[in-house]
Every structure is written in structure tokens, then in C-alpha cells.
N, C-alpha and C positions, 0 to 999 in steps of 0.2 A: 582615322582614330589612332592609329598605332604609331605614327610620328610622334601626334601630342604625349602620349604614354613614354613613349621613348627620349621624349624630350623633359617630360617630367620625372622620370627616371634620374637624368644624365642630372637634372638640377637639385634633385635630393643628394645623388653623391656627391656632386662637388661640395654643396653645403655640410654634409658629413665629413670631405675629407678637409675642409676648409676648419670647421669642427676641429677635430682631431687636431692640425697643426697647430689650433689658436692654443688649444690645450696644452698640449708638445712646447708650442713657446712659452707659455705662460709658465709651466714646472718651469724648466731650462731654465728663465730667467729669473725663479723663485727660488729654485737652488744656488746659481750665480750669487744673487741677493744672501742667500743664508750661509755659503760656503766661510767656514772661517780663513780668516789668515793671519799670517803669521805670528804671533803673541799674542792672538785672539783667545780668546774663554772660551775654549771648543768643547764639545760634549760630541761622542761618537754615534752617528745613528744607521741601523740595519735599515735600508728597502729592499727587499729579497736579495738577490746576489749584488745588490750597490752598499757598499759603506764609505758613509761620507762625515767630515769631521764639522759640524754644522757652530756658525760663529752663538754663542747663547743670548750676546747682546741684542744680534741684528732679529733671533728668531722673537726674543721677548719686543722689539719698536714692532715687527713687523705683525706679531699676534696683537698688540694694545691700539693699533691706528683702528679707525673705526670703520671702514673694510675688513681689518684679519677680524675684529670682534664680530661682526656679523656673521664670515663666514664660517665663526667659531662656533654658532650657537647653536644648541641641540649635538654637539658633540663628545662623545665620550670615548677617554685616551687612557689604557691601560700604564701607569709609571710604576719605579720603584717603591713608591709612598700608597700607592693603591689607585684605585680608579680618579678620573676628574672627571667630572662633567659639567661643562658649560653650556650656559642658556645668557640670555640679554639680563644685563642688570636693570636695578630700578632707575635710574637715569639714564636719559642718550644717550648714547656713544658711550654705555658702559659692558661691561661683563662681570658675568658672579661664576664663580667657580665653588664648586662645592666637592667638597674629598670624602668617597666613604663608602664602602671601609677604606681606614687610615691608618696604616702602622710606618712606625719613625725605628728605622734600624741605625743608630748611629751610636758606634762605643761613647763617643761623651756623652751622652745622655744618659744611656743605659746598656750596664753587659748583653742582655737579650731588645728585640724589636721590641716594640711597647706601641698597645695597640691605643686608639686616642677615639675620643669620641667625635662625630660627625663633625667634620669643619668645614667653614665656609667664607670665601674671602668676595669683596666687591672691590673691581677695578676702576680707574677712572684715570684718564690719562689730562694732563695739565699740558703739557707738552711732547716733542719728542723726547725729550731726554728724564721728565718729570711725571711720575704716576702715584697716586693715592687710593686712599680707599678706608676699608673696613676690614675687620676681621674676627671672626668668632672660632672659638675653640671649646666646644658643650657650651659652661654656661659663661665664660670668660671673653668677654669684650675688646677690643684693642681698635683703635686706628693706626694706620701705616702710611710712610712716604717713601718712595723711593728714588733715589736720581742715581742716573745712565752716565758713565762716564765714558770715556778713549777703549781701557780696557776692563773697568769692573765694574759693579752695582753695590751702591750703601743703601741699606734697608734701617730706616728708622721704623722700630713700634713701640708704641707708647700706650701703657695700660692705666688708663684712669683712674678707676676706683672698682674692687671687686673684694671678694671674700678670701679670705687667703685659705679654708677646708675647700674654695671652688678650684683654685688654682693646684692644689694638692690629689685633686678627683682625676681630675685629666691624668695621673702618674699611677691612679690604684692602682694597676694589673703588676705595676714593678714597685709599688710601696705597700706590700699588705694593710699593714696596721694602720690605713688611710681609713679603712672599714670599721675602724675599732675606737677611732680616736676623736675625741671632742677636741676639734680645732678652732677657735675665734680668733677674731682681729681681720684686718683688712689691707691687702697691697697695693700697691701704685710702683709706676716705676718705667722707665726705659730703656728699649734693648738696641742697637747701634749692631751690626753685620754689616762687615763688609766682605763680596764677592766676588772671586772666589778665592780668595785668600784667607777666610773665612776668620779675620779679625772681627773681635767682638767684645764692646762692654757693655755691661748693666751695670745698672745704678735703681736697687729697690728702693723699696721706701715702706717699715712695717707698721702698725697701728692699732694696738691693744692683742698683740700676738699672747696666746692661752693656750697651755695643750693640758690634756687630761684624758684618764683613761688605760695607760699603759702601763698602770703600775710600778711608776719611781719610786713609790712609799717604798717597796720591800728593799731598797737599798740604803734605807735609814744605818741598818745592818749589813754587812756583805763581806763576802770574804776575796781574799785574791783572785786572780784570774790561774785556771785550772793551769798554763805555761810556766805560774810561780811556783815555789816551795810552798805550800799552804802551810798557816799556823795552825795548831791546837785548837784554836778561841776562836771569836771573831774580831773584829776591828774594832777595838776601843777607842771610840770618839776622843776620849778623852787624853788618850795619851800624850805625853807631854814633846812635842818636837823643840822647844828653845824658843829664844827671840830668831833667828839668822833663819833656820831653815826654810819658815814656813815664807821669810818676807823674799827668803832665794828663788824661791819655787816661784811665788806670782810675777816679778820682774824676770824670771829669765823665760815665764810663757806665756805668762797674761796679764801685762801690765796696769790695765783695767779692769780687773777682775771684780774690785767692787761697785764698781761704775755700771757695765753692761745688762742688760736680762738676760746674758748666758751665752752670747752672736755678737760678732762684729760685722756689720752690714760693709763699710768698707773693706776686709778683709774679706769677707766672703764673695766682695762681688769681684776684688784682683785674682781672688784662686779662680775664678768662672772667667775672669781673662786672659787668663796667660795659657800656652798652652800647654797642657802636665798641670795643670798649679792646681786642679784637683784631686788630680793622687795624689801629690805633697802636702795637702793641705793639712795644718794640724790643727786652727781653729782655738776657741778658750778652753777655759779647764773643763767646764761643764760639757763642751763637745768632746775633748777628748775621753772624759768619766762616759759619755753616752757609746763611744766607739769599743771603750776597752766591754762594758757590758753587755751589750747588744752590737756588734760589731761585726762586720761580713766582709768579705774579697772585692765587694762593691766600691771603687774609688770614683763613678762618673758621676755624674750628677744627682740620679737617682738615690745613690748611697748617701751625699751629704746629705741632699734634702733627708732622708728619713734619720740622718745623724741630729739633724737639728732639732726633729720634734719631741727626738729625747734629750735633747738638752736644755731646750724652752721646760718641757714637764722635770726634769731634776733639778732646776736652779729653782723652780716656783712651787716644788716640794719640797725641797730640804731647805732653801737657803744657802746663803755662801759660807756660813761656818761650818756645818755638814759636810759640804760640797769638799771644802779646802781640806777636810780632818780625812773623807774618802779617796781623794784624791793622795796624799799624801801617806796614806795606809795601802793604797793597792797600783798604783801605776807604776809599769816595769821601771827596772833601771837596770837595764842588760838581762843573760840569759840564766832563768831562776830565782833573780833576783828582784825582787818587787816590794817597793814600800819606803821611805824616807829612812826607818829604822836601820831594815836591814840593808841598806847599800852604806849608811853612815859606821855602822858594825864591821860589814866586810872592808871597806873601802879603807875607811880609818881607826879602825878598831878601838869605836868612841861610840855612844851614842848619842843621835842625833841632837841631842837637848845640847850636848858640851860643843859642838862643830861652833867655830870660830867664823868671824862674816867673811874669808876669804874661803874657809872649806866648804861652807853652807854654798856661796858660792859658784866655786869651781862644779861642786854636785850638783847640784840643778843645773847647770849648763851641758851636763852632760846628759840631760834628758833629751836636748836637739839634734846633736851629733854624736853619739856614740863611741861609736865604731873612731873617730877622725881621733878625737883626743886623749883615748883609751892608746892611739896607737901616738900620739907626740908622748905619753908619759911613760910609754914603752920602749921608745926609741931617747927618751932621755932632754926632749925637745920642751921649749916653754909654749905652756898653756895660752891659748887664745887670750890674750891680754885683753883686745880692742868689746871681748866679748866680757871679759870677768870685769871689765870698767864700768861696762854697759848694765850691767845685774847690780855691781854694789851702789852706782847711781842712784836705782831704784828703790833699795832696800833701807824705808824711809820710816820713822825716823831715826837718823842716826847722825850724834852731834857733827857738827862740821870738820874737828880740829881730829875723831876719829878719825874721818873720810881718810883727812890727808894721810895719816898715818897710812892706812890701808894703802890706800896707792904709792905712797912713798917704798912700801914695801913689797907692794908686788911684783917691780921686774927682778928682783932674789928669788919669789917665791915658788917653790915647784910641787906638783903631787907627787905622794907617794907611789913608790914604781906597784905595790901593791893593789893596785886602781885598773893594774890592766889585768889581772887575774879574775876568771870569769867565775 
């Protein structure tokens, strides 16, 4: 009896140790398979005292083959974004991933992490190079494509049709007044990432956009921003700016100012692609009137967006005659100085009503640059021509045979040195 024992002994170890080595090979040549190289899209990963620089392309073909998905499933992997855990999706050869808890730390989106409600994506691979699916975000729907290149991944998603108060809910924890505000209308729209180089456009698309709620009424009335000299009074609607000034202002910032509901969809979707072009972003008048009075240190994403829903609710409470009279009573123009009046006073010691269409002008142009042309009329240098061309183009109507005058005379024309005195 003790042979046979000893013999089945000797046959369990070697199968253990045969075991073992299949294992030992199988890592070994799973790490091989994932190791980046050279130019690869590496992401660094701890195994106790091993760090290895793992390729992201190879690790994403090698988790979506229907092998890694199976062995995926029932597993749950601690990331920076929060837990994942995978199970089998609703079709063969698929996988669903579902994140939750889910917080997104990432400055362009938001100063602080921003927590998201449950999400859930479904995988389905088309090829090696080619993967699709599903994706929900709370109540926010989207399907996804993505294709595998040499060294990076383009993620197309495309959101069909949803609520745009839905697509606003996913941001409350970093947009208060999401809690407060009657949002209508509907988005659509697609978002284009490419990885990891992390180029990206969108192109929305909005559809009976409404906001209410946050009380734009009370700036029917309003006084400067606490940064200005404040007047006496409050802003008199009425006051009289001239023919030039009011038509400077909208050509040298918002040339569609009476055209839009308050947003430039193309504009808003180039500052969300370039990179910075959201903290530069200056937006229509109505955005900038929402920034100077409700206004935060917030320039990521979080910040426009809640810039927008006060400038959908100011443009469809006041109107653009309001808008343009507020506007032109309280937006800075340098330090103290705020309002079309008082910079046409200090600047050219005229009031704004008498500014001439080259002064009217030259001042509104100095609402984009400041600082640049304060210091050419300082140093004695001429004013951005190609930019004062581009404003009395604008400032319509104005008979033809003026135009030319105007331009005939503008490469004489200089500002007063007085204009860089703050």
C-alpha cells in the first residue's frame, strides 16, 4: 500500500509543480505581452516590489478578446476614478463595467473631484482594433466607438437625445444652483478624444434651452461691480451712449449679439477644444454680464457651464436692449473704472454720446486687450489697425462713402497718451 501512496504522492506534486510553472509561464508571458515599449502609451503599475511600465493599448486588446472578458468577470479593481467592477455583459463575448462610487478629479472639468452618479458602460469588441458599446451616466445615455491605433485610441460618443436639466444633474455637487434652477430643452451632440494626447471636440447641439429660477429679474436694476468706483444712483437704462459706442461694443465682442439666445455653440465648443481656451474664454455679452455678476475663480468647465445658465436666464429676462444698456453701464474698462461713460470721460474727456466712430472704436477694443494697447498708446506706437478695421466694418449702418473716410484716416490716427492713465 505504501508504494501506491507514494506514488500518488509523487503524481500530485508534480502536477502542482507542473501547476505552478504553467502559471509562472502564463504571468511571464502576460507581462511580456503587456510590457510597453518604446513610444508606447505606458501607464505605470506597482506588483509589490515589481514596477512595470504596462503598454495601455496592448492591456485594453488583451482585456476586450473574449478570453480577458471572461476572465474579467466577477472582478472588482480599485482605480483612480473609484471602483470597477465587471460581470459578463448582455451579449457574447461582451463586458459591462460599471463604476461606483465614481469621482472625476480632473482640473478641466473641475477645481475640485466631482462626484458622478453610478455609471455603467457595455463593451463589445468588432475587432481587434475596433470596440463599441453603450454607456450611461445617472440618467444620460450615450453610445460609444472606439478604434486602436499604432500608438493611441479615438473614442467617439455620441449622445442622442436627452434633457439637458439631465445632463446638468450629473455636475450638482460642483454646480449648486443645479438644485435651484428650472432647466428645459434638450441635447444631442458628439464628443471625439483622442488618447492619450487627450485632443478633443465637441460639437452640441441645443433645443428649446429655458432657464429660470435664479433670479435675473433683480438685475433689471444693478449697480457696478464692488472692483468699480460705484455711483450715487443706479444704472439708468436710459442713458444716452450715442450712435458709435453702443454699435463699438457689439462688433468689437459680440458680433451676433442680436442674432443668438445669449451662447455661441460654435464658440463654446472651440474654447472646450483647444487647450487653456476655457480660461480665456470670453463668450457673448450676456455670458460675460452673467461672469461679472455671479462670477467665481472657476475657469474649467464647471465654471462656463454654470456661466451659461445665467446667461440663457439674463438674455430671456431682460432682453437685448437691457442686456446691451447693463452691459455698457457696468463692465470694467481697466482698474476703477467701469461703464462706457466713465472710461469715454476719463479716456477722452467727452462723453460717450459725442465719441466719434473711430473713438467709440478704439474703446471697445480695448475691452479684449487691455493691458497691450494701453501700453502701444503709452509707448507712442499705433493702435492695432487690422483690429480697429475689423470693429468699424461692423458698426452697421454706416453710409459707405463715411467708411472710406474713416479708413482713409486711420493710419494718422493715434489715442490720446491720456488712455494709459489708470
Amino acid at each position: 500500500m505504501k508504494p501506491v501512496v507514494r506514488r500518488l504522492t509523487r503524481v500530485v506534486l508534480m502536477l502542482a509543480l507542473a501547476g505552478l510553472v504553467t502559471v509562472a509561464l502564463v504571468g511571464a508571458a502576460l507581462l511580456v505581452a503587456l510590457r510597453a515599449q518604446p513610444g508606447d502609451w505606458a501607464q505605470r503599475v506597482v506588483l509589490g516590489a515589481l514596477s512595470v511600465d504596462i503598454g495601455v493599448l496592448a492591456a485594453v486588446r488583451i482585456a476586450t478578446h473574449p478570453l480577458g472578458m471572461r476572465a474579467l468577470d466577477g472582478l472588482r479593481v480599485a482605480t483612480p476614478i473609484g471602483t470597477l467592477h465587471f460581470s459578463s455583459g448582455p451579449a457574447p463575448d461582451s463586458l459591462r463595467i460599471v463604476c461606483e462610487p465614481c469621482r472625476v478629479d480632473a482640473p478641466e472639468l473641475s477645481p475640485r473631484a466631482v462626484a458622478l452618479p453610478p455609471s455603467e458602460a457595455v463593451v463589445l469588441r468588432s475587432g481587434a482594433n475596433d470596440l463599441h458599446g453603450e454607456l450611461r451616466v445617472g440618467a444620460v445615455a450615450a453610445s460609444w466607438r472606439a478604434a486602436l491605433h499604432a500608438s493611441d485610441l479615438v473614442l467617439d460618443v455620441e449622445v442622442a437625445d436627452a434633457e439637458i436639466r439631465q445632463l446638468y444633474a450629473l455636475l450638482r455637487e460642483a454646480i449648486p444652483e443645479v438644485a435651484r434652477a428650472r432647466i428645459e430643452g434638450r441635447v444631442s451632440g458628439t464628443v471625439r478624444v483622442a488618447l492619450p494626447a487627450k485632443r478633443l471636440i465637441v460639437q452640441p447641439r441645443f433645443d428649446g434651452f429655458a432657464v429660470s429660477g435664479l433670479g435675473a429679474q433683480q438685475h433689471v436694476e444693478a449697480l457696478p461691480l464692488a472692483a468699480c468706483a460705484r455711483p450715487t444712483r443706479r444704472v439708468d437704462a436710459a442713458l444716452p451712449y450715442g450712435v458709435w459706442m453702443p454699435k463699438a461694443v457689439v462688433g468689437a465682442e459680440d458680433p451676433r449679439f442680436y442674432e443668438h439666445p445669449g451662447y455661441e455653440l460654435a464658440d463654446m465648443a472651440a474654447a472646450w477644444t483647444r487647450p487653456a481656451g476655457l480660461a480665456r474664454f470670453r463668450g457673448t455679452l450676456s455670458q460675460q454680464l452673467a461672469r461679472q455678476f455671479y462670477g467665481s475663480e472657476d475657469r474649467a468647465l464647471t465654471g462656463r457651464l454654470r456661466e451659461l445658465l445665467y446667461a440663457v436666464e439674463l438674455e430671456q429676462a431682460l432682453g437685448k436692449p437691457r442686456l446691451l444698456a447693463l452691459y455698457l453701464a457696468t463692465v470694467p474698462w481697466g482698474p476703477q473704472r467701469c461703464g462706457a461713460e466713465a472710461a469715454a470721460q476719463q479716456v477722452f474727456g467727452k462723453r460717450a454720446a459725442l465719441l466719434s466712430p473711430l473713438e467709440a472704436a478704439w474703446l471697445a477694443g480695448l475691452l479684449r486687450d487691455l493691458e497691450t494697447e494701453l501700453l502701444r498708446a503709452a509707448e507712442g506706437r499705433a493702435p492695432d489697425r487690422a483690429r480697429l478695421e475689423a470693429i468699424l466694418a461692423s458698426m452697421t449702418p454706416m453710409p459707405r462713402p463715411q467708411r472710406r473716410a474713416l479708413l482713409a484716416e486711420l493710419p494718422q490716427w493715434q489715442p490720446p497718451v491720456v488712455a494709459t492713465t489708470p
